[in-house]
N, C-alpha and C positions, 0 to 999 in steps of 0.2 A: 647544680644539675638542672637542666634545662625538662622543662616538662610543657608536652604537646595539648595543647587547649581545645576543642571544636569549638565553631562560634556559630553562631546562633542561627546563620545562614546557612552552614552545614549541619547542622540536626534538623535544619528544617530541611535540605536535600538529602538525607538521611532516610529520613523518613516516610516522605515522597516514592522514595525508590521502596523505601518496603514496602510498603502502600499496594505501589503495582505493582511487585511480585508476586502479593497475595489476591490483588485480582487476576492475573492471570495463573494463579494457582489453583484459585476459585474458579475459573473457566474453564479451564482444561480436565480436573476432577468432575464439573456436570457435563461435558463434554463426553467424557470416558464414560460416566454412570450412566448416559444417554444411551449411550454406544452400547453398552452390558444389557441393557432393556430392551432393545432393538433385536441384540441376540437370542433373547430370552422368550422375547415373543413369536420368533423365528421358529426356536427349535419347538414351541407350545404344537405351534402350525403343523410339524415336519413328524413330530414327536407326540402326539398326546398324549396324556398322562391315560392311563386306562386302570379301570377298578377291578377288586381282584375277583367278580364274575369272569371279566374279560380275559386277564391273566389263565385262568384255569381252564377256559375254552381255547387259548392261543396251546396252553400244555396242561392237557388232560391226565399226562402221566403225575402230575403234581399231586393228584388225591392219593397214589396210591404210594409216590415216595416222599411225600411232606404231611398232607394234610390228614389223613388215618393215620400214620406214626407218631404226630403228633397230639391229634385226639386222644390216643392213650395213654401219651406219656402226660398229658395237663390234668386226664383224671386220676392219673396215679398222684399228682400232685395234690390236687383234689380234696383226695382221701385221707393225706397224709395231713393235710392242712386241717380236717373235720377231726380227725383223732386227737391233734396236740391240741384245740381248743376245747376239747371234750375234757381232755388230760387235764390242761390248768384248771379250769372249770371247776374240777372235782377238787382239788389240791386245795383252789382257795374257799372252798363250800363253806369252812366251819369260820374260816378267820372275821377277826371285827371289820376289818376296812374292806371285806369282800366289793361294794360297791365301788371303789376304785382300781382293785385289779380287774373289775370288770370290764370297765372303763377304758385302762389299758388294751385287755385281750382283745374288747373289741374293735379299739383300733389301727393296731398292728397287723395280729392276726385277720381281724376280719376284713382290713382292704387288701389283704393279700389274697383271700379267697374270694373278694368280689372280683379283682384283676384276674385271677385264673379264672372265674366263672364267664366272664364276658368274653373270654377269647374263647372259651370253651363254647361258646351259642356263636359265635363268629366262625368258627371252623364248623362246627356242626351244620350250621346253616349253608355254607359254603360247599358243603359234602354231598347235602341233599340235593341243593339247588345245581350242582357236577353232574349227581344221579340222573335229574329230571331232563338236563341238558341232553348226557349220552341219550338218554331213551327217545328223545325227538331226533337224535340224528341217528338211529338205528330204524326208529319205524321211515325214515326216508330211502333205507337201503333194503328195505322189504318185509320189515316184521310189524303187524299192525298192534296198537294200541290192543286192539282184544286178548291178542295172542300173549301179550306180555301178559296182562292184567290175568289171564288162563294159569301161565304159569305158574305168577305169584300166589294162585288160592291153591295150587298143587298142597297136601298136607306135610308142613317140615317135619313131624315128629314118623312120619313114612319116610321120608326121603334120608336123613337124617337116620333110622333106625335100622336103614339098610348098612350102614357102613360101621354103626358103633352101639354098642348098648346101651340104653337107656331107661331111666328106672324113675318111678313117678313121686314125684318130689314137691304132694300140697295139688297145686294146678298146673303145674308147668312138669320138666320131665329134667335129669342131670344126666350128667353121662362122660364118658373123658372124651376131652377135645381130641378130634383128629387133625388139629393143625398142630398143636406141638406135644411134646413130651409131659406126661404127669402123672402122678399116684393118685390126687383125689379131684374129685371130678370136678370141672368148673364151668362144662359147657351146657348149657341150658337152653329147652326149645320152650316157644313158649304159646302154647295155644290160640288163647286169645288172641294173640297178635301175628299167630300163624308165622312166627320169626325165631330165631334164634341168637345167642348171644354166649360169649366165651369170656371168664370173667380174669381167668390168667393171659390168655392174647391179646382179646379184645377186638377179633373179628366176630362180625354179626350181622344182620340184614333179612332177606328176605331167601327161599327157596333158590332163587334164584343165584344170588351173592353166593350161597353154602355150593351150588353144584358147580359154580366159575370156580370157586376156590378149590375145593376137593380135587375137580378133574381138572382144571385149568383151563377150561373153556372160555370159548369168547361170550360177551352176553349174548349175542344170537345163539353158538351153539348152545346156550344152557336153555335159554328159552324151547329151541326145538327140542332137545332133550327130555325136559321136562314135558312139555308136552305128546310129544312120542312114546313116552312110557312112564305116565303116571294117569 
Protein backbone atom coordinates (compact mmCIF):
# COMPACT_ATOMS: atom_id res chain seq x y z
CA UNK A 1 0.00 0.00 0.00
CA UNK A 2 1.52 3.12 -1.21
CA UNK A 3 1.42 5.88 1.26
CA UNK A 4 1.83 9.70 0.30
CA UNK A 5 4.91 11.55 2.15
CA UNK A 6 5.03 15.71 2.25
CA UNK A 7 8.66 16.71 1.93
CA UNK A 8 10.14 19.12 3.49
CA UNK A 9 9.74 21.66 0.74
CA UNK A 10 6.01 21.24 1.05
CA UNK A 11 5.52 21.76 4.83
CA UNK A 12 7.72 24.46 4.26
CA UNK A 13 5.01 25.96 1.39
CA UNK A 14 2.47 24.76 3.70
CA UNK A 15 3.17 26.75 5.96
CA UNK A 16 4.01 29.89 4.16
CA UNK A 17 0.55 29.81 2.88
CA UNK A 18 -0.91 29.64 6.45
CA UNK A 19 1.27 32.17 7.51
CA UNK A 20 -0.59 34.66 5.08
CA UNK A 21 -3.79 33.53 5.59
CA UNK A 22 -3.55 34.56 8.98
CA UNK A 23 -2.00 37.87 8.16
CA UNK A 24 -4.54 38.67 6.07
CA UNK A 25 -7.07 37.37 8.46
CA UNK A 26 -5.18 39.60 10.93
CA UNK A 27 -5.86 42.56 8.64
CA UNK A 28 -9.06 42.22 7.62
CA UNK A 29 -10.48 41.65 11.43
CA UNK A 30 -8.59 45.39 12.47
CA UNK A 31 -9.78 46.32 9.39
CA UNK A 32 -13.53 45.58 10.44
CA UNK A 33 -12.87 46.59 14.21
CA UNK A 34 -11.50 49.90 12.69
CA UNK A 35 -14.65 50.12 10.62
CA UNK A 36 -17.09 49.27 14.06
CA UNK A 37 -15.26 52.23 15.94
CA UNK A 38 -15.66 54.69 13.22
CA UNK A 39 -19.40 53.81 13.52
CA UNK A 40 -19.47 53.97 16.92
CA UNK A 41 -17.93 57.32 17.17
CA UNK A 42 -20.47 58.46 14.52
CA UNK A 43 -23.57 57.45 16.16
CA UNK A 44 -21.76 59.01 19.86
CA UNK A 45 -21.81 62.36 17.52
CA UNK A 46 -25.54 61.86 16.04
CA UNK A 47 -26.77 60.08 19.17
CA UNK A 48 -25.40 61.15 22.63
CA UNK A 49 -25.85 59.25 25.21
CA UNK A 50 -27.97 61.63 27.63
CA UNK A 51 -28.35 61.32 31.57
CA UNK A 52 -31.58 60.48 33.14
CA UNK A 53 -32.11 64.45 34.10
CA UNK A 54 -32.26 64.69 30.49
CA UNK A 55 -34.44 61.67 29.69
CA UNK A 56 -37.08 62.92 32.18
CA UNK A 57 -37.05 66.51 30.72
CA UNK A 58 -37.21 64.93 26.95
CA UNK A 59 -40.52 62.87 28.94
CA UNK A 60 -41.82 64.50 31.77
CA UNK A 61 -44.77 61.96 31.72
CA UNK A 62 -42.12 59.47 33.18
CA UNK A 63 -42.50 60.70 36.97
CA UNK A 64 -45.69 60.02 36.98
CA UNK A 65 -45.91 56.58 34.95
CA UNK A 66 -42.31 55.03 36.10
CA UNK A 67 -40.74 56.99 38.62
CA UNK A 68 -43.58 57.50 41.55
CA UNK A 69 -44.91 53.95 40.93
CA UNK A 70 -41.75 52.93 41.39
CA UNK A 71 -40.86 54.84 44.31
CA UNK A 72 -43.44 52.95 46.03
CA UNK A 73 -43.18 49.76 45.05
CA UNK A 74 -38.98 49.83 46.24
CA UNK A 75 -40.27 51.12 49.64
CA UNK A 76 -42.61 48.46 49.88
CA UNK A 77 -39.63 46.50 49.25
CA UNK A 78 -37.97 48.30 51.59
CA UNK A 79 -40.10 47.42 54.47
CA UNK A 80 -40.31 44.07 53.69
CA UNK A 81 -36.60 43.70 53.59
CA UNK A 82 -36.36 45.80 57.36
CA UNK A 83 -38.94 43.20 58.67
CA UNK A 84 -37.19 39.84 57.62
CA UNK A 85 -33.82 41.23 59.08
CA UNK A 86 -35.64 42.22 62.26
CA UNK A 87 -37.26 38.55 62.09
CA UNK A 88 -33.92 36.66 61.86
CA UNK A 89 -32.36 38.98 64.14
CA UNK A 90 -34.68 37.93 66.81
CA UNK A 91 -34.69 34.07 65.81
CA UNK A 92 -30.95 33.91 66.25
CA UNK A 93 -30.82 36.23 69.67
CA UNK A 94 -30.45 33.34 72.00
CA UNK A 95 -28.19 30.83 69.75
CA UNK A 96 -24.19 30.28 70.60
CA UNK A 97 -22.94 31.07 67.02
CA UNK A 98 -25.36 34.18 66.83
CA UNK A 99 -22.19 36.16 65.58
CA UNK A 100 -22.13 34.39 62.44
CA UNK A 101 -25.60 34.40 61.44
CA UNK A 102 -25.09 37.82 61.93
CA UNK A 103 -22.51 37.85 59.64
CA UNK A 104 -24.68 36.03 57.23
CA UNK A 105 -27.83 38.29 57.52
CA UNK A 106 -25.85 41.03 57.06
CA UNK A 107 -24.51 40.14 54.13
CA UNK A 108 -27.26 38.88 52.17
CA UNK A 109 -29.85 40.68 53.53
CA UNK A 110 -28.14 43.77 54.14
CA UNK A 111 -26.70 44.32 50.40
CA UNK A 112 -30.04 43.84 49.32
CA UNK A 113 -31.27 46.66 51.22
CA UNK A 114 -28.45 48.81 50.42
CA UNK A 115 -29.25 47.97 46.47
CA UNK A 116 -32.85 49.07 47.03
CA UNK A 117 -31.89 52.05 49.23
CA UNK A 118 -29.56 53.50 46.54
CA UNK A 119 -32.02 53.36 43.87
CA UNK A 120 -34.59 54.49 46.21
CA UNK A 121 -32.36 58.19 46.69
CA UNK A 122 -31.70 57.85 42.73
CA UNK A 123 -35.42 58.05 41.97
CA UNK A 124 -36.27 60.24 44.76
CA UNK A 125 -33.64 62.56 43.72
CA UNK A 126 -34.76 62.21 40.26
CA UNK A 127 -38.50 63.22 41.34
CA UNK A 128 -37.42 66.19 43.05
CA UNK A 129 -35.04 67.53 40.81
CA UNK A 130 -38.54 66.62 37.74
CA UNK A 131 -40.33 68.89 40.35
CA UNK A 132 -37.94 71.70 40.50
CA UNK A 133 -37.49 71.46 36.50
CA UNK A 134 -41.65 71.79 35.89
CA UNK A 135 -41.56 74.68 38.33
CA UNK A 136 -39.05 76.78 36.12
CA UNK A 137 -40.81 75.86 33.06
CA UNK A 138 -44.26 76.89 34.53
CA UNK A 139 -42.96 80.29 36.20
CA UNK A 140 -41.88 80.85 32.25
CA UNK A 141 -45.53 80.59 31.23
CA UNK A 142 -46.72 83.10 33.84
CA UNK A 143 -46.77 81.92 37.27
CA UNK A 144 -43.92 83.54 39.43
CA UNK A 145 -41.74 81.93 41.82
CA UNK A 146 -43.73 83.86 44.72
CA UNK A 147 -47.07 82.72 43.69
CA UNK A 148 -45.83 79.19 43.88
CA UNK A 149 -44.00 79.58 47.04
CA UNK A 150 -47.76 81.39 48.34
CA UNK A 151 -49.46 78.44 47.49
CA UNK A 152 -47.18 75.92 48.95
CA UNK A 153 -47.57 77.76 52.70
CA UNK A 154 -51.44 77.60 51.94
CA UNK A 155 -52.17 75.27 55.41
CA UNK A 156 -52.58 71.26 54.10
CA UNK A 157 -54.38 70.19 57.21
CA UNK A 158 -57.31 73.26 55.92
CA UNK A 159 -57.04 72.27 52.53
CA UNK A 160 -57.00 68.67 53.21
CA UNK A 161 -59.77 68.85 55.96
CA UNK A 162 -62.07 70.31 53.49
CA UNK A 163 -62.43 67.09 51.73
CA UNK A 164 -61.93 64.29 54.37
CA UNK A 165 -61.78 64.11 58.23
CA UNK A 166 -59.08 64.29 60.11
CA UNK A 167 -58.33 63.54 63.62
CA UNK A 168 -55.08 64.50 65.50
CA UNK A 169 -52.62 62.01 65.78
CA UNK A 170 -49.42 63.20 68.37
CA UNK A 171 -48.34 66.28 65.90
CA UNK A 172 -49.44 65.47 62.78
CA UNK A 173 -53.37 64.67 61.93
CA UNK A 174 -54.76 60.91 60.16
CA UNK A 175 -57.58 60.68 58.25
CA UNK A 176 -58.75 58.09 55.24
CA UNK A 177 -57.07 58.82 52.10
CA UNK A 178 -59.20 60.29 49.37
CA UNK A 179 -57.13 58.74 46.73
CA UNK A 180 -58.07 55.20 47.20
CA UNK A 181 -60.27 52.84 49.21
CA UNK A 182 -59.75 51.93 52.98
CA UNK A 183 -61.04 51.10 56.60
CA UNK A 184 -58.17 52.47 58.51
CA UNK A 185 -56.78 55.51 58.11
CA UNK A 186 -53.28 55.94 56.35
CA UNK A 187 -53.29 59.38 55.14
CA UNK A 188 -51.40 61.80 57.13
CA UNK A 189 -50.94 65.68 57.01
CA UNK A 190 -48.15 66.80 58.59
CA UNK A 191 -47.55 70.15 59.97
CA UNK A 192 -44.39 70.84 60.43
CA UNK A 193 -43.76 70.29 57.09
CA UNK A 194 -46.87 71.73 56.02
CA UNK A 195 -47.24 68.41 53.60
CA UNK A 196 -48.98 65.36 53.56
CA UNK A 197 -48.36 61.74 52.89
CA UNK A 198 -50.60 58.35 52.31
CA UNK A 199 -48.92 55.40 53.65
CA UNK A 200 -51.28 52.83 51.73
CA UNK A 201 -50.92 54.80 48.04
CA UNK A 202 -48.04 56.56 48.60
CA UNK A 203 -48.99 59.76 47.09
CA UNK A 204 -47.79 62.84 49.10
CA UNK A 205 -46.14 66.33 48.47
CA UNK A 206 -46.90 69.71 49.05
CA UNK A 207 -50.59 71.64 49.10
CA UNK A 208 -50.11 71.82 46.00
CA UNK A 209 -49.52 68.00 44.62
CA UNK A 210 -52.87 67.09 47.10
CA UNK A 211 -55.19 69.86 45.01
CA UNK A 212 -53.51 68.47 41.21
CA UNK A 213 -54.33 65.32 42.51
CA UNK A 214 -57.81 65.49 44.24
CA UNK A 215 -59.23 67.85 41.32
CA UNK A 216 -56.95 66.94 38.66
CA UNK A 217 -55.74 70.19 37.94
CA UNK A 218 -52.83 71.37 36.09
CA UNK A 219 -49.96 72.81 38.40
CA UNK A 220 -50.94 76.21 37.48
CA UNK A 221 -54.48 75.61 37.94
CA UNK A 222 -53.85 74.38 41.48
CA UNK A 223 -51.51 77.21 42.26
CA UNK A 224 -54.18 79.81 41.22
CA UNK A 225 -56.68 77.87 43.15
CA UNK A 226 -55.01 77.72 46.04
CA UNK A 227 -54.27 80.97 45.96
CA UNK A 228 -57.80 82.15 45.02
CA UNK A 229 -59.35 80.72 47.88
CA UNK A 230 -57.13 80.00 50.69
Amino acid sequence: MKQNFLTIKEIKRELAMTQEELREKSVAENLEAEYLRELEAEHENLYPKLTDKEWVTIFPEAKENYIVPKIAELKEIKGQIEKDIIKNLEKIKNTHDRWFWEDVITFFQGNDLLKVEKQLSNLENLSYMTEKQFEKQTIKKGVSKEEIARAKSKLMERIAGQSIILKKSGANFMGLCPFHEERTPSFCVFPKTNSFHCFGCQKGGSPINFVMDFYHFTFIEAVRYLNNNY
